[in-house]
ChimeraX commands (.cxc) that place a marker at each C-alpha (Angstrom):
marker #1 position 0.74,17.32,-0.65 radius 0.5
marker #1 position -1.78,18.34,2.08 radius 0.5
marker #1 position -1.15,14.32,3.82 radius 0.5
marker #1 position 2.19,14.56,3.21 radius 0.5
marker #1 position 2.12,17.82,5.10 radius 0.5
marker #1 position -0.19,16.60,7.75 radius 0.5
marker #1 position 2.63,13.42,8.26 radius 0.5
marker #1 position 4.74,15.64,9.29 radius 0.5
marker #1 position 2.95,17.82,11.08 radius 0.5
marker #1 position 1.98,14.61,13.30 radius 0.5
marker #1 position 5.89,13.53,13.35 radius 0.5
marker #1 position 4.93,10.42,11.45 radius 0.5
marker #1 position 8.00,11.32,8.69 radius 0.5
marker #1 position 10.13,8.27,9.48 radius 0.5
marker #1 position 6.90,6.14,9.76 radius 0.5
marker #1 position 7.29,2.87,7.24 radius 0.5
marker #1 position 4.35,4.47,4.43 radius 0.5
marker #1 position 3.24,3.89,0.80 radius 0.5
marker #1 position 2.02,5.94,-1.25 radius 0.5
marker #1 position -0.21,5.03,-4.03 radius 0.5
marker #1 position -1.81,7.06,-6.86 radius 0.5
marker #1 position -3.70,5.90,-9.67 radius 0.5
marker #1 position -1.42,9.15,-11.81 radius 0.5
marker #1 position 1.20,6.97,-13.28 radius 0.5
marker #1 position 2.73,10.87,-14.58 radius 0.5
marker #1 position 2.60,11.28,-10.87 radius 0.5
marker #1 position 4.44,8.28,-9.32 radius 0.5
marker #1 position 7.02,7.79,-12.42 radius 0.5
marker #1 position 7.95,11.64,-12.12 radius 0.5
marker #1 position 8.61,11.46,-8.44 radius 0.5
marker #1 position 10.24,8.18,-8.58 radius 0.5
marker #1 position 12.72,10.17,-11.47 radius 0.5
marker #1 position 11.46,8.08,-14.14 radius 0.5
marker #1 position 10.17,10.55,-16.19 radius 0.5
marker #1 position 10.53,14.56,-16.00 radius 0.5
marker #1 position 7.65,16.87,-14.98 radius 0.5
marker #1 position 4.89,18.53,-17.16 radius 0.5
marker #1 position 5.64,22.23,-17.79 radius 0.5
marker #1 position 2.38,23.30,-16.57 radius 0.5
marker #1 position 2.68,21.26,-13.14 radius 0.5
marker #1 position 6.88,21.52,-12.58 radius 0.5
marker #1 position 6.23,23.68,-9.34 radius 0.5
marker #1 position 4.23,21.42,-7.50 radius 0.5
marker #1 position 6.05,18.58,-8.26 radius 0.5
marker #1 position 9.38,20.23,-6.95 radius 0.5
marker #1 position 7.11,20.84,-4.10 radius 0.5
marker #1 position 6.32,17.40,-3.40 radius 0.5
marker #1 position 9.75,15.86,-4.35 radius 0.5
marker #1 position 10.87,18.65,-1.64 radius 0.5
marker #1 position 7.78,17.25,0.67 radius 0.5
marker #1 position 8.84,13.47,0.18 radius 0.5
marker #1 position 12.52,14.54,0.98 radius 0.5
marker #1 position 11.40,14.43,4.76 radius 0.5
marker #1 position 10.04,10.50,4.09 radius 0.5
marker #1 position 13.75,8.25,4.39 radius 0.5
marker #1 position 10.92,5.32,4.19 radius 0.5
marker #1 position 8.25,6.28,1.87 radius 0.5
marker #1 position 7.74,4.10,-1.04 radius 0.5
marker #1 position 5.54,4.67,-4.20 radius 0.5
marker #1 position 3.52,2.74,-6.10 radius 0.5
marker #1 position 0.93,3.18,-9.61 radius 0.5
marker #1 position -2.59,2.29,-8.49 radius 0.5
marker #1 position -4.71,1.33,-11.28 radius 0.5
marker #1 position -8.04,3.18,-10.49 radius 0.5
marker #1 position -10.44,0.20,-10.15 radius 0.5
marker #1 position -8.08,-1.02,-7.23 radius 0.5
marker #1 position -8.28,3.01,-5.47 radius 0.5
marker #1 position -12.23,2.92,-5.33 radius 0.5
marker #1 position -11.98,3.18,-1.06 radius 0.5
marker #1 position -9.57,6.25,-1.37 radius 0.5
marker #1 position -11.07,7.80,-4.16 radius 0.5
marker #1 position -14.38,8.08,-1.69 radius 0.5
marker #1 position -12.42,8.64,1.25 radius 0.5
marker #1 position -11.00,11.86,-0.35 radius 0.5
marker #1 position -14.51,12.77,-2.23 radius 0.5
marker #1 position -15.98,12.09,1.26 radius 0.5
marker #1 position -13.15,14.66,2.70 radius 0.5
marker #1 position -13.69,17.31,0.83 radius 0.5
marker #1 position -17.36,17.72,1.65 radius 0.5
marker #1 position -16.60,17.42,5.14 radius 0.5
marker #1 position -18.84,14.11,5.59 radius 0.5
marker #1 position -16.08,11.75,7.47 radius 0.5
marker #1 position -16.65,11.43,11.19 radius 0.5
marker #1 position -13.69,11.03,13.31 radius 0.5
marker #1 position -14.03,7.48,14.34 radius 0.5
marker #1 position -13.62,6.14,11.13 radius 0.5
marker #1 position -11.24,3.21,12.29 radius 0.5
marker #1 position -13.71,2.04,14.38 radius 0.5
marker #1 position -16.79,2.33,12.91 radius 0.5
marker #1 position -16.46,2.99,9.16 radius 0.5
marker #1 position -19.53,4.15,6.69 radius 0.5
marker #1 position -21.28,1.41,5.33 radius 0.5
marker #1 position -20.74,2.72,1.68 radius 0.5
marker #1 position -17.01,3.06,2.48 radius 0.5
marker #1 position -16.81,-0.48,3.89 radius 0.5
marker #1 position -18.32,-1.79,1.14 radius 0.5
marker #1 position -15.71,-0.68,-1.14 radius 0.5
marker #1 position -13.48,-1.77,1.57 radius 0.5
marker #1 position -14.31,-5.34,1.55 radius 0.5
marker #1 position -14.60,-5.00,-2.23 radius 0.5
marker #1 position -10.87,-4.19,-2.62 radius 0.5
marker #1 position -10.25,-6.85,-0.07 radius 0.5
marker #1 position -12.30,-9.87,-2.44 radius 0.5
marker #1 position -10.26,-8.66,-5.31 radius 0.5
marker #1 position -6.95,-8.16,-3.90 radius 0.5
marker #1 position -7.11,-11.87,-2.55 radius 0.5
marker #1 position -8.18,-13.48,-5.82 radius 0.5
marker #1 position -5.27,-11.32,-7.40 radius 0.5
marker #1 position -2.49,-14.53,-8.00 radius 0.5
marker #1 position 0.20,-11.76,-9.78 radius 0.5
marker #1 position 0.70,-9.67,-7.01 radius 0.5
marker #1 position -0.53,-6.12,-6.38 radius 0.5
marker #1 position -1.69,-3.34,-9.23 radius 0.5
marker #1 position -0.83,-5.81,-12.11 radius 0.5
marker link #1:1,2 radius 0.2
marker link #1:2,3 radius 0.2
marker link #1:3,4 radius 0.2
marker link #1:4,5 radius 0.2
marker link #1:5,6 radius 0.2
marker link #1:6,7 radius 0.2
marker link #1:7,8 radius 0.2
marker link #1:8,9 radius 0.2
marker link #1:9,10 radius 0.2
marker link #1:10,11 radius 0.2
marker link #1:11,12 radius 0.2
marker link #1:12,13 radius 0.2
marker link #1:13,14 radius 0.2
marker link #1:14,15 radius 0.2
marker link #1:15,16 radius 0.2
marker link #1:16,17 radius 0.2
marker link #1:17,18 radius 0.2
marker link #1:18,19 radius 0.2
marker link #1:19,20 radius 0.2
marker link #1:20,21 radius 0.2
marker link #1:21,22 radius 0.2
marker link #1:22,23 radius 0.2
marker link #1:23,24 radius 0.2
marker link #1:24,25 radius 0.2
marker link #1:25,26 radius 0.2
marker link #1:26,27 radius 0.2
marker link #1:27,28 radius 0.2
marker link #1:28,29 radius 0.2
marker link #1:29,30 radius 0.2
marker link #1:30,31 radius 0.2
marker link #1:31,32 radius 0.2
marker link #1:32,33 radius 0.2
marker link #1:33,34 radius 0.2
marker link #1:34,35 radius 0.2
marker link #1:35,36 radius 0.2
marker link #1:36,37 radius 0.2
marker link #1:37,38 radius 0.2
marker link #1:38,39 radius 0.2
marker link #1:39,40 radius 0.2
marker link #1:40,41 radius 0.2
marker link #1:41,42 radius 0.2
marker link #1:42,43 radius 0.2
marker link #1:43,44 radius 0.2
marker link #1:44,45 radius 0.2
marker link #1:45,46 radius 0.2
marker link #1:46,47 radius 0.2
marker link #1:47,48 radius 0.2
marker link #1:48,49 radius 0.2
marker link #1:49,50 radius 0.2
marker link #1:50,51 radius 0.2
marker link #1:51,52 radius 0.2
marker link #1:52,53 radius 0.2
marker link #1:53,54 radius 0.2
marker link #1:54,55 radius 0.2
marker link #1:55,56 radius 0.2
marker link #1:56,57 radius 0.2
marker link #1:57,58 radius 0.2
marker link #1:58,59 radius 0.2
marker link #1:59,60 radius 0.2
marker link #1:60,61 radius 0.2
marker link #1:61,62 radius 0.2
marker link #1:62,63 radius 0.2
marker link #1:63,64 radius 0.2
marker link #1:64,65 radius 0.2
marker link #1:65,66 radius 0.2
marker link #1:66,67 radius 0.2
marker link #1:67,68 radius 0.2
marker link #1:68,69 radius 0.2
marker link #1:69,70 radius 0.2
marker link #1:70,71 radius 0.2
marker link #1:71,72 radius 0.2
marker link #1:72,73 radius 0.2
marker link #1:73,74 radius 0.2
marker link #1:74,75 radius 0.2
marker link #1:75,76 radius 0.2
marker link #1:76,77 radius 0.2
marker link #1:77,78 radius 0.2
marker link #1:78,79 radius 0.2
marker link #1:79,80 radius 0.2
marker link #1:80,81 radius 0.2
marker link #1:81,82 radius 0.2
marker link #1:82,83 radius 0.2
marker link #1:83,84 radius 0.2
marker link #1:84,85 radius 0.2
marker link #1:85,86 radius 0.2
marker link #1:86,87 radius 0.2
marker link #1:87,88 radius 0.2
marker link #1:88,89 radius 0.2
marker link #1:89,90 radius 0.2
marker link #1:90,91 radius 0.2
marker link #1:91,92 radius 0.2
marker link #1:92,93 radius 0.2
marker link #1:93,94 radius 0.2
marker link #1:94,95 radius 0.2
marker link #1:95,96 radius 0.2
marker link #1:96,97 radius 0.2
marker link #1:97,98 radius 0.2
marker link #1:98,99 radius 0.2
marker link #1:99,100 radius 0.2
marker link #1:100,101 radius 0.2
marker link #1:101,102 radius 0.2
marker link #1:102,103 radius 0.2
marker link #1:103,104 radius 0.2
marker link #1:104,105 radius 0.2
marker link #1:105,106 radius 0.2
marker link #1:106,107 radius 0.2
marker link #1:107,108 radius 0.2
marker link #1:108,109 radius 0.2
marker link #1:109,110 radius 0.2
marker link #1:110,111 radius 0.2
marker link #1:111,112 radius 0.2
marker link #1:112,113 radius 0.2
marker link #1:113,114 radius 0.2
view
């Protein structure tokens, strides 16, 4: 919720965006699929509220082995570790996952997060 947030803080809500999560709970419930956990029903009427500002948002289940790069990203995020030219010159362990993900999405003949 804190990206989608930070979208539209930067007035990036009409950008063309996908989200991916490797929570299939997650992206079914959002996508109406499925209804909400008790326990979490709050902050996923938060987020379906968030992703009301998103006309062009589209979501998508992630199997974990294919979210390696975000899952350090985030890790890397939350201990304050990412510099702020990233784009340009990316940490060696996070390009390494990088090109990783890249090898295995091109040998991948099905299509995406089969």
């Amino acid at each position: 919720m804190l990206a989608l947030r930070h979208l539209i803080d930067q007035d990036l809500s009409h950008a063309a965006l996908t989200l991916e999560s490797d929570c299939q709970t997650l992206i079914e419930t959002l996508k109406g699929q499925r209804s909400p956990p008790w326990q979490e029903r709050s902050l996923f009427s938060e987020a379906a509220f968030l992703l009301s500002f998103f006309p062009n948002i589209s979501l998508a289940f992630c199997r974990r082995e294919a979210n390696v790069a975000a899952d350090w990203a985030a890790k890397a995020h939350r201990v304050n570790s990412k510099r702020s030219n990233w784009a340009v010159f990316p940490p060696p362990p996070l390009l390494d996952l990088i090109y990783a993900d890249a090898i295995a999405a091109a040998c991948n003949r099905f299509g995406p997060y089969i």
